[in-house]
N, C-alpha and C positions, 0 to 999 in steps of 0.2 A: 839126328835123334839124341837126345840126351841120356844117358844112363844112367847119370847119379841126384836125388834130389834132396838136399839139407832142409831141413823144414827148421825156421822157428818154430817158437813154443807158445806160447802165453800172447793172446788174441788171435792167430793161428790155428792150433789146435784144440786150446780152449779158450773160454771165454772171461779171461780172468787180468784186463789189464783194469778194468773200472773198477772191481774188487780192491789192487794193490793201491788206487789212487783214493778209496774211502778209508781203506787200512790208515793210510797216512795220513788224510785229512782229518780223521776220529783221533788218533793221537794228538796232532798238533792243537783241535780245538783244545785239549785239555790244560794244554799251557798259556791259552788265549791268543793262540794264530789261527787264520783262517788261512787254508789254504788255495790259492784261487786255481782252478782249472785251466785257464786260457795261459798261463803262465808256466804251471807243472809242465804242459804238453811241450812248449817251448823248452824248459830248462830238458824233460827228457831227453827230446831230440839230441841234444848235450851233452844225456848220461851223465847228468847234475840232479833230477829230480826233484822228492821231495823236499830235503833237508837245505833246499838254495833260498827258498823263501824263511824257513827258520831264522837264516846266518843273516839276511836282510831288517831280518825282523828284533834282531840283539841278542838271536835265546846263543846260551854258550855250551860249547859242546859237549862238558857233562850231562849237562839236560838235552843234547839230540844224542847222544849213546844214550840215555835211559828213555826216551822216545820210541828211537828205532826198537830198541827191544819190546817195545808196544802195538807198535805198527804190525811185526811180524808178529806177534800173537795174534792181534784182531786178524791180518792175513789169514791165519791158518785158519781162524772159526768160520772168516767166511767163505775159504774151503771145503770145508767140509760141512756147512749148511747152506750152501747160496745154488744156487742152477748153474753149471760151469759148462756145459756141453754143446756143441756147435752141431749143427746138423747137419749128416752127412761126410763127418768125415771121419769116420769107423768104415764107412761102404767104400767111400772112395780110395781111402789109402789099403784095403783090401784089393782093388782092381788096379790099383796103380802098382801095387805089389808083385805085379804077374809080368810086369815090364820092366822097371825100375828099381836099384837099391835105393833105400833109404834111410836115413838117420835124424836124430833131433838135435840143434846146435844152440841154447837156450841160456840168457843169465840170469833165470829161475839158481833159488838153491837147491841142494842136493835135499834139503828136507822138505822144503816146500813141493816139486817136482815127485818126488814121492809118495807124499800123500795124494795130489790129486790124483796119482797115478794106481791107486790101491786097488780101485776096483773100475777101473778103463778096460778098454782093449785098443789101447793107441799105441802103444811101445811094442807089442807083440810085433810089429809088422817093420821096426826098427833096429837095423842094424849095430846102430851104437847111439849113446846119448853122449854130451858133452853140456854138461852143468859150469855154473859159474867158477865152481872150484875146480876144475879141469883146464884151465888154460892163466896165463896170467894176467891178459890186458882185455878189457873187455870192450861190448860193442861202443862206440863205431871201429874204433882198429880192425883191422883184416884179420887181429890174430884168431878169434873162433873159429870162422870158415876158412880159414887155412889150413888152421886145423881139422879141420874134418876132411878138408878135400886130403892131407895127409895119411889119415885116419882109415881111408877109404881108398887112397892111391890111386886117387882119380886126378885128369885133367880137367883144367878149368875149363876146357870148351864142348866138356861132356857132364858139365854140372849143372842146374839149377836150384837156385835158390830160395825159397818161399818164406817172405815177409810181410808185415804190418806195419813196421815204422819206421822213420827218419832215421833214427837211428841205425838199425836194422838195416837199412839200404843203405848207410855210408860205409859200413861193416863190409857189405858185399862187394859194392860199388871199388871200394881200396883192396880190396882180396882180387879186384878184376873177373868176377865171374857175374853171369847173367841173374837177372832177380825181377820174380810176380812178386808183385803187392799185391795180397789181394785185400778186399775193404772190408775195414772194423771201422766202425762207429763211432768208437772213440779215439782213431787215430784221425779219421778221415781228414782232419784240416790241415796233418802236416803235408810238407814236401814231397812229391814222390816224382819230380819232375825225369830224376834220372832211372828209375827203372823200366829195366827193358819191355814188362809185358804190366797192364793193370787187369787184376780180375776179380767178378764179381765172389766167385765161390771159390773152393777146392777141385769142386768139379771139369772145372772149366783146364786142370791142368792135364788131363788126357789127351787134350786135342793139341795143347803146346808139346807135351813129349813125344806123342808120335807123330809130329809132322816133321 
């Protein structure tokens, strides 16, 4: 039985990785890039993202620093006006709560992560958060989930980890510890050849923990 579970963040908990990939798309139209999607998901997986089709495209990196700061403004609006909420996992992580600790392990910003977090009740039930500014090498490196299994002074073969992407899974995957995918929509066509479990819901992690 597992005892410890790290939850990503963003397509996980909420429903906010299509939000971050219009954020970026709405900026760069501005400077006459279009950003293509079939491409983004790829470079994600990479933890290269938006600004790799930019650098292909000639813009120079004065103009992606005054971008990004664009990007993460439209972010935050459609934060805080768009429908971010996944169903069901308010209940779930209450009932999983009664079994397992848990924490969020996210390359969400500390400000981004906080606003959506204003008026949630998803963090109540979490032990600790670990934001992007909280460790130094980000996903895929093991360094996040190491850090949390640190954080938490738990053994890798008493953890699970709960992901959406390529990325995300290479994270876990080099950290050595177990990992659900479960399915987003907008992940769906990467890689998830090496995780341990695939699942439809959050729900479905009950039956993984207590077996």
């Amino acid at each position: 039985m597992k005892k410890y579970i790290l939850f990503d963040h963003d397509g996980v908990l909420v429903d906010t990785e299509f939000w971050y990939f219009k954020a970026g798309e709405r900026a760069l139209a501005e400077i006459g890039v279009t950003l293509d999607l079939d491409q983004y998901l790829r470079d994600m997986s990479q933890a290269v993202g938006t600004w790799a089709q930019a650098r292909v495209a000639g813009v120079d990196e004065p103009t992606i620093d005054r971008q990004r700061k664009v990007r993460d403004a439209y972010y935050q609006e459609y934060l805080r006006t768009e429908a971010i909420e996944i169903d069901g996992v308010v209940d779930t992580l209450a009932e999983l709560s009664q079994h397992v600790r848990m924490a969020i392990v996210t390359t969400a910003k500390r400000t981004d992560f906080e606003l959506i977090h204003e008026k949630r009740n998803i963090t109540k039930f979490m032990e600790f958060v670990l934001v992007r500014d909280d460790y130094t090498l980000s996903k895929p490196h093991p360094e996040p989930y190491l850090t949390g299994l640190e954080r938490f002074g738990a053994g890798k073969a008493e953890t699970l980890v709960v992901e959406d992407s390529a990325r995300g899974l290479k994270s876990v995957v080099a950290a050595g510890i177990d990992c659900a995918v479960v399915h987003n929509a907008f992940t769906q066509t990467q890689d998830f050849s090496q995780a341990t479990y695939r699942i439809k819901t959050l729900a479905e992690l009950k039956n993984l923990i207590l077996n």
